[in-house]
N, C-alpha and C positions, 0 to 999 in steps of 0.2 A: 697426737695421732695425725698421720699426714693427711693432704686432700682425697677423701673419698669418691668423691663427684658419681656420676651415673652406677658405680661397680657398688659391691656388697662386702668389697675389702679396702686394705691401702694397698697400690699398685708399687709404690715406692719402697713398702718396709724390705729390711735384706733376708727375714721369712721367703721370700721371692729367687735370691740371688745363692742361697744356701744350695740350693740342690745341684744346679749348673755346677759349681763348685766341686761337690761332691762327685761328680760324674766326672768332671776334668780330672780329677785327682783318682782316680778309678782306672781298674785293669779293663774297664769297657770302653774305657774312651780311646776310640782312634783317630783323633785330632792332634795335630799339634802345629805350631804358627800360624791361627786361624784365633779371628777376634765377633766375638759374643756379646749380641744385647741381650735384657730382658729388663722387658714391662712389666710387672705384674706376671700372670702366668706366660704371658708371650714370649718364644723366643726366637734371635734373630742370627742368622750367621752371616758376616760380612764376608765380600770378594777379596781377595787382596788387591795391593794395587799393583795398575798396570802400566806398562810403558803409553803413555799420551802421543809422543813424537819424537823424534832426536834428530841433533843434526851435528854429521862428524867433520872434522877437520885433523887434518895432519899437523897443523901449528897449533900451540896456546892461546885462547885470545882473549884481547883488551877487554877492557870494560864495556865500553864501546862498541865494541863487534861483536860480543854478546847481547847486547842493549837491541843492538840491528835485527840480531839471525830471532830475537823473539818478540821482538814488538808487533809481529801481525797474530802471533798467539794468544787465543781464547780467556782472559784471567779467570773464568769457571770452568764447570766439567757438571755436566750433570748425574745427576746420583738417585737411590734410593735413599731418603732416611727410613730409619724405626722407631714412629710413632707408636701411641697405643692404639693396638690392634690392627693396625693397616701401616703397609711401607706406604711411603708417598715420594711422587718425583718433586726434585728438589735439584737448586745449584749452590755447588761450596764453589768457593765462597759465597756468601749471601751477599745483596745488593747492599744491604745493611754496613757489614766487614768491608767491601768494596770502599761502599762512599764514606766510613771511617777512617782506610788510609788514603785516600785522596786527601782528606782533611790534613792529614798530616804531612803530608807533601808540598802542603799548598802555602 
């Protein structure tokens, strides 16, 4: 059995995931291209993603001149996750993922 900790169930068994499922797959559900956590009884419906910035040009460009037009861009974005029971602010990448490809660059 999974970690129960503070709760009076497992937050983890797919007992939990069953029902979402169920309702996706249902004449009630009017969702579609839209992505679905669940904790335990909790559940979460994520934003899609959105355009961050762009930047156009009329020519193709080098490696280089790609490298250029985003090197003063942000490597995170901050976000909600879905914890149990509470979203929490948060940045993806994590500084963790970050300083793991620096490593690999280095």
């Amino acid at each position: 059995m999974g970690a129960v900790g503070q709760y009076n169930f497992d937050r983890h068994t797919p007992d939990h995931v069953a029902p979402i499922v169920s309702y996706l797959a249902s004449h009630l559900c009017h969702f579609t291209g839209r992505v679905f956590a669940i904790e335990g009884p909790d559940v979460a419906i994520f934003s899609p993603a959105a355009v961050a910035g762009e930047w156009k040009t009329e020519t193709q460009r080098t490696l280089c001149e790609l490298a250029q037009v985003l090197s003063n861009t942000r490597s995170q974005i901050s976000s909600r996750g879905f914890f149990p029971g509470v979203p929490v602010d948060h940045n993806v990448p994590s500084e963790r993922i970050l300083n793991s490809l620096g490593e690999v660059g280095e």
